[in-house]
N, C-alpha and C positions, 0 to 999 in steps of 0.2 A: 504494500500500500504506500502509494510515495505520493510524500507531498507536491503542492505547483510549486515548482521551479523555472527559473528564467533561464533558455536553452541559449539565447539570441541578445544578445546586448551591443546595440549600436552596431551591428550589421556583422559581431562576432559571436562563434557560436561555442558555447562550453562546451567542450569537447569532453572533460573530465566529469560532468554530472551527466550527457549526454550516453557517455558510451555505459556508463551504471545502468541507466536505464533500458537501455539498445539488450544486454546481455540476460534481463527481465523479462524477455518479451519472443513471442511465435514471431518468427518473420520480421527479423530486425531488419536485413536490405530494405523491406517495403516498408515498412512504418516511416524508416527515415526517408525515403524516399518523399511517402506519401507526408510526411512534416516539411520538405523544401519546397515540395508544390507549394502547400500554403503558404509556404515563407515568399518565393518566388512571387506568386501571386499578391503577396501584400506590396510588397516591392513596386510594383508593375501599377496595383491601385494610389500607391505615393506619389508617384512620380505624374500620373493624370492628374491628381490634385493639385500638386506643385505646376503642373502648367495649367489648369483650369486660374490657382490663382493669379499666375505673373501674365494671366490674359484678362482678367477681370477683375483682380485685386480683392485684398481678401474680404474687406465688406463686402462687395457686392456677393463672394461666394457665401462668406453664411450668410448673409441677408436669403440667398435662395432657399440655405438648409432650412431656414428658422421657415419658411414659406411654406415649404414642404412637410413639414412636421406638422404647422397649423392647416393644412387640408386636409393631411390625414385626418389629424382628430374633430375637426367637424365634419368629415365625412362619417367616421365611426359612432360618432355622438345621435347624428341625423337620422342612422337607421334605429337604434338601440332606441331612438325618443321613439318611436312606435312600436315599442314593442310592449306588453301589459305588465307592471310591476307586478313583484309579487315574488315568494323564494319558491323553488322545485328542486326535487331531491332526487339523485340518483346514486345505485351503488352495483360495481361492480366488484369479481373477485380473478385472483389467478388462482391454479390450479392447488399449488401449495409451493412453500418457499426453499424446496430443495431437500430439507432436515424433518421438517414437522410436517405429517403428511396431513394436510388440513387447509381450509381454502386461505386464502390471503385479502383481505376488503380494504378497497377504494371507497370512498364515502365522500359524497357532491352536495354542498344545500348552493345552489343558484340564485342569487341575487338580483335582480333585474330594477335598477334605478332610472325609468325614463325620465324623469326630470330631470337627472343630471348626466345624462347620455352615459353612462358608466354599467357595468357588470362586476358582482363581484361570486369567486369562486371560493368558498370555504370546504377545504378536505379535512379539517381538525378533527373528524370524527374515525378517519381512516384510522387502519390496526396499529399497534404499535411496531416499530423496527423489529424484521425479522432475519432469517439467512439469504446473506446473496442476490436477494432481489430489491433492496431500499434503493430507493430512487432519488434523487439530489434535489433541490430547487432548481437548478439550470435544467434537466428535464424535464422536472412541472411543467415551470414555465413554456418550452418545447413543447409538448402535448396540448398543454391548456389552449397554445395559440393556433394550434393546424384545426382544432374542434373548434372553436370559435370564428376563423375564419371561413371554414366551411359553410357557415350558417351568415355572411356575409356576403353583397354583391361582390363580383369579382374584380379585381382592378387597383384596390384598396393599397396603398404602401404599407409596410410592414416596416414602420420606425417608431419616435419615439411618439408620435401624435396616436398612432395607435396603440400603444400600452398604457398613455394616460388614463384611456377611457376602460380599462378591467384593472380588480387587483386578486392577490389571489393571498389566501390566506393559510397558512399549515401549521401542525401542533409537530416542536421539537424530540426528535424519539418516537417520532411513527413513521411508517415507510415511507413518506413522502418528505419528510424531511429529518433523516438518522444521522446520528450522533457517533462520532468517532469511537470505537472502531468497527462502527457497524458496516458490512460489504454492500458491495451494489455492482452488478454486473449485469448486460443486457436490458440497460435501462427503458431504452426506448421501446422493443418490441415484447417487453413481458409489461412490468406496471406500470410503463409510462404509456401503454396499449388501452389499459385499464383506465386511467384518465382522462386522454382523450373521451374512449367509449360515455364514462360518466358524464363529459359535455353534452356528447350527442344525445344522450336519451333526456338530457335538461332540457337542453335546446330544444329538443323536439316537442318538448312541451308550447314552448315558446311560439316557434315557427316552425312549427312540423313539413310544410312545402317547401320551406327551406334551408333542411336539414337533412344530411343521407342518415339509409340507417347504418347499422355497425356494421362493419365488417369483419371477413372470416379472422380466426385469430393465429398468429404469425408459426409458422413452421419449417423448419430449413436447416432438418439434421448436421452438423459437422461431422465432416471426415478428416481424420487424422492421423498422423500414424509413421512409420519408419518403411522405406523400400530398399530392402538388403539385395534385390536385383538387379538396383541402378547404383553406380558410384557417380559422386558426384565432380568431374572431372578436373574443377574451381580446388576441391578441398582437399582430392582423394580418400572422402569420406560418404557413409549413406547416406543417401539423398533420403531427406526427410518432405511430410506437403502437409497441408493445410489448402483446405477447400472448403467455402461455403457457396454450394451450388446452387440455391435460390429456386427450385426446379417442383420443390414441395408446397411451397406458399400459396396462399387464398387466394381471393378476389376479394372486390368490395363490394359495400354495399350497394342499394339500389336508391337514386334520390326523386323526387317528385316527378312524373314525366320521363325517367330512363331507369333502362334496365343497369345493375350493378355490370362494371366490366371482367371479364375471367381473365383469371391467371396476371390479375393485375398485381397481386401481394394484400401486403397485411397495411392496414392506416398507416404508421411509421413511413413506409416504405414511399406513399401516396401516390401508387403508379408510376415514381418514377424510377423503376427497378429497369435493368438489363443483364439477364442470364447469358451464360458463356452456354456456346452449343455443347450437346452431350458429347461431340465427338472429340472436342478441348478436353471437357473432363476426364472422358476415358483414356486419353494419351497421358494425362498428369496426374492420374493417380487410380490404385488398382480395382476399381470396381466397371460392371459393364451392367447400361441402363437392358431394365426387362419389360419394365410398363412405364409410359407415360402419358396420362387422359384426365380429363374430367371427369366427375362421378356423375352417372345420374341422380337424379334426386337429390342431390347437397345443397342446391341453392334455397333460401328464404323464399317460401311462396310470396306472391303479391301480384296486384295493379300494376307492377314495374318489378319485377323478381330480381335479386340477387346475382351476383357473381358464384358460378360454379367453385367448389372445392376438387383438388387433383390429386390422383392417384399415381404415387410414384416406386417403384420399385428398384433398386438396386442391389447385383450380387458382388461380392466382394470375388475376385478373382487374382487373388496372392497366390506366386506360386509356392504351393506346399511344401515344397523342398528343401525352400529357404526360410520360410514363415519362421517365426519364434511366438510364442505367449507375446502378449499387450503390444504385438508391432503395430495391428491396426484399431483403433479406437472412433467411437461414434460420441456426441454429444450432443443432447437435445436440451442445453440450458435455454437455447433463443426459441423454445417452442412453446406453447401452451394452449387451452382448449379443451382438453379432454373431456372437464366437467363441466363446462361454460361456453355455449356458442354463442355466435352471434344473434342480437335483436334487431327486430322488424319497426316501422313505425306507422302511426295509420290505418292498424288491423293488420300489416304486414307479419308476414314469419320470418323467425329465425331460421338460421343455415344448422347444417351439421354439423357435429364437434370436431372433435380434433380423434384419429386413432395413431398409436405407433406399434410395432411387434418387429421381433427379427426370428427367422424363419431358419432355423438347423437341421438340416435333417430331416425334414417334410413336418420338423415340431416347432409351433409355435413358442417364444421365449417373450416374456412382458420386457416391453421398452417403454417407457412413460416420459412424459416431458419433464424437464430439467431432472436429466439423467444422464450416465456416463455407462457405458459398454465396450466393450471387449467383441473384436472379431476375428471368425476365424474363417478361412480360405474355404469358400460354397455358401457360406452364410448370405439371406437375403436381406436386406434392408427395406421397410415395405413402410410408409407411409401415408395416409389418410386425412387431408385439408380440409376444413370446414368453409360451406358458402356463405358469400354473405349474405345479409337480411334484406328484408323485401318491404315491400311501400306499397298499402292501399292496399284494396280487401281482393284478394287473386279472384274472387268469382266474377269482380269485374274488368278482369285482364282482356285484353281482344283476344279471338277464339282464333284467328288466326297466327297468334303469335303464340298461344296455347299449342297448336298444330304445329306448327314449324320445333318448336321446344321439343314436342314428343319425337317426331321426323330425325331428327339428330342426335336423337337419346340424352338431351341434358334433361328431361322429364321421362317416368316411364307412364303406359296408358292407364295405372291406377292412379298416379298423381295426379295426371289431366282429369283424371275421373272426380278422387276424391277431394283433391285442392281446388281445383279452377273448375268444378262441374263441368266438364267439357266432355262427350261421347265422340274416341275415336276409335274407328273399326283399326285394328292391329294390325291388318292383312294392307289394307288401301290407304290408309291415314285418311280417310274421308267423316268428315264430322257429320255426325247425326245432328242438324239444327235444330228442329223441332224438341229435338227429347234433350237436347242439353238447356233450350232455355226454360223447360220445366225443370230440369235437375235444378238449375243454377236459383230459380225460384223456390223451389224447396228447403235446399241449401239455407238461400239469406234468412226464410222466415220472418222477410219484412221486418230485419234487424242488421245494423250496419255495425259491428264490434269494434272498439277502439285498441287501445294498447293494454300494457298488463295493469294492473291497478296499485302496485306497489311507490308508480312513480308519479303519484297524485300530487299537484299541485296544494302546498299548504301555504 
C-alpha cells in the first residue's frame, strides 16, 4: 500500500521512489509506459496553454475559463430547477467483499433542491469498510458523476460549474469512504458499479424518461500465469502474461425510446471498451476460445429491452509436459453479479445474473466472483454475463421487434410468449395477431405496473 508520491518534479522524474514502485507491480514496462503517456500528454496540454496565453494574454484566457464554468453551472442549475424536490432512496449490494461471504450495501437518500439548482447525494448509510472492495472518494465522486450525467441533456461540460450544483456526502469507515489501512481494489467496476446503479434507480424516480436503466454487472475473468514454453529472448527468462480480455462483459441498459446496446460492457466501462481479437489473445497466452455468443433470454424485458448478457468459454491449452502447479491462475476480483442483477425502470425487467464454473474433466468446479483459481492444462473457463434492464412495460414493445428478437434467438418463443404476449409459430416466425392482442390484453389486466416498491419516494 504506498502512499502519493511525487514521481515528476519540474520535468525530473524520481527514478529512486519510481523504480520501488515499478518492482511492486504486474507489468512494470507498461505501467511506466502507460505513466509517460500521461506525462507526455500533460506536456503537450502546457504548452497549448502557454501559447493560447502569449496569443490572448492571460486575462483574456481565464476571463474565458471563468465563462465556461458559469455556463456550465447555469446550465446544470436550469435542468435540476425542474425537476420535483423531494429525497429518494436507493440501495444496492455486491456480491460479498472477498473474506465475509455476505452481500456488501450501497445506500443512496437523493436530495433534489430545485430552488437552488443543486442535488445532493448522501451514502452515510452504506456498510461499514470491508475487505478489498472500499472504495475512495475520488471514485465516488467518479460514479456519482457518469449516473448523474446520464440523467442530463447531453453537451453539458464537465468542470467546475458542474460540480457546484451536487454535493455528495459519506460516513468515515464505511466502504465509501475507508480508513487506512482499509484495501480497495477494483474500485470502479465492483462498488463504484454499485453507486452509480444507486443514482440511477434515484434518478429514475426523478426523470425516469431520462434515465437508462442499470446495466449488466461487470465481468472479465483475468488470466495469468507463467509460460515455461516461451523464453523470453529480452531476459532469457519465462515469459510471464497478464490479460484482461474484456470478451465476458455485459451490455447496458435500455433508456426511454432505445433498446440497451450488446456486448457494450459494464456502466464503468460506458461503451467505450475495445476488445483485442480472440486471435491476439490466443497467440499471447495459453488458452483457445470455445464459445463466444449472446445468451438468449438474459436481457431485461421491456418497451425498449436491455443489452444481451454473453457466453464465453475458454480452455486452457498449457502444454502438459511443461505445466507445473499455480503456472496458470484465473481471477474474478473485477467480476460480480451472481446475487444481484441488473434493474428495469418503468415496469421494465431486470437482466440475468452473473454465472462462473470451470469445467475439469467433464466436472463442474465452483468459481465465484472475487475469486482466485488454479489451472490446469484441459481445464475450461466458462463464463455467464448478465443483460441489462429494460424500460417500459414489454407487453407494449412492437410485435415486430418482439419477432425479429425471437428470429435471432436473443429471445426464445416462450419469452415472446410469456414477456411481451407475443404468438410466434417456431417453425415460420409468423405472428398470430389476432391471438397475441388478446394474450397481451389478458396479460395487462387493465393495469400498467410501475417499479419495485422499495425505492419509494419519501
Amino acid at each position: 500500500m504506498i502512499p502519493p508520491v511525487k514521481l515528476i518534479d519540474r520535468g525530473k522524474i524520481n527514478e529512486a521512489a519510481y523504480s520501488v514502485i515499478l518492482r511492486n507491480l504486474r507489468g512494470s514496462a507498461l505501467v511506466r509506459a502507460d505513466n509517460m503517456l500521461v506525462y507526455g500528454s500533460m506536456r503537450i496540454i502546457e504548452g497549448r496553454i502557454i501559447e493560447l496565453i502569449k496569443e490572448y494574454g492571460k486575462d483574456t484566457v481565464l476571463a474565458a475559463c471563468d465563462e465556461l464554468i458559469i455556463r456550465a453551472r447555469e446550465a446544470v442549475k436550469n435542468v435540476i430547477s425542474k425537476w420535483k424536490a423531494g429525497t429518494y432512496r436507493a440501495e444496492r449490494a455486491s456480491d460479498w467483499d472477498g473474506t465475509t461471504d455476505k452481500p456488501v450495501w450501497v445506500r443512496l437518500a437523493l436530495t433534489v433542491k430545485p430552488e437552488e439548482g443543486k442535488v445532493i447525494f448522501d451514502f452515510s448509510d452504506s456498510d461499514p469498510q470491508v475487505d478489498f472492495i472500499n472504495v475512495p472518494l475520488g471514485q465516488v465522486w467518479s460514479s456519482v458523476t457518469s449516473g448523474l450525467l446520464w440523467s442530463l441533456p447531453p453537451g453539458i461540460p464537465r468542470n467546475d460549474g458542474f460540480f457546484d450544483c451536487m454535493e455528495i456526502i459519506t460516513k468515515k469507515g464505511t466502504v465509501l469512504d475507508p480508513v487506512y489501512p482499509a484495501t480497495s481494489a477494483s474500485q470502479a467496476v465492483v462498488l463504484g458499479m454499485e453507486v452509480t446503479e444507486c443514482v440511477q434507480l434515484a434518478l429514475g424516480q426523478v426523470v425516469p424518461k431520462e434515465t437508462p436503466a442499470l446495466w449488466g454487472r461487470h465481468v472479465n475473468p483475468l488470466y495469468a500465469g507463467k509460460r515455461r514454453d516461451i523464453i523470453d529472448p529480452r531476459t532469457g527468462s519465462i515469459s510471464e502474461y497478464t490479460a484482461h480480455t474484456f470478451h465476458a462483459v455485459a451490455s447496458s441498459g435500455a433508456s426511454y425510446g432505445y433498446d440497451g446496446v450488446d456486448g457494450s460492457g459494464s456502466s464503468p466501462l460506458g461503451g467505450a471498451m475495445v476488445r483485442a481479437p480472440v486471435e491476439v489473445e490466443e497467440w499471447y497466452i495459453p488458452y483457445r476460445w470455445k464459445q463466444y455468443e449472446f445468451l438468449t433470454d438474459s436481457a431485461g424485458a421491456g418497451q425498449w429491452r436491455g443489452g444481451l448478457g454473453t457466453h464465453v468459454e475458454s480452455m486452457n491449452v498449457y502444454d502438459p509436459k511443461v505445466w507445473q502447479p499455480l503456472d496458470c491462475l484465473t481471477m474474478s476480483g473485477n467480476a460480480d453479479g451472481e446475487k444481484f442483477g441488473s434493474e428495469g425502470l418503468l415496469g421494465g425487467k431486470g437482466g440475468t445474473k452473473t454465472k462462473l464454473k470451470i469445467v475439469r474433466k467433464g466436472k463442474s468446479l465452483p468459481y465465484r466472483t472475487f475469486d482466485l483459481q488454479y489451472l490446469k492444462p484441459g481445464d475450461t473457463l466458462v463464463s455467464y454475463s448478465g443483460g441489462g434492464g429494460g424500460v417500459g412495460n414489454p407487453l407494449n414493445r412492437e410485435i415486430e421487434k418482439v419477432r425479429l428478437d425471437a428470429l435471432n434467438e436473443y429471445i426464445s418463443i416462450k419469452a415472446a410468449r410469456d414477456l411481451y404476449g407475443v404468438l410466434i409459430d417456431p417453425k415460420t416466425f409468423k405472428v398470430d395477431v389476432k391471438a397475441t392482442k388478446a394474450l397481451r390484453t389478458k396479460l395487462k389486466g387493465g393495469k400498467e405496473r410501475g417499479g419495485e416498491t422499495r425505492r419509494k419516494r419519501r
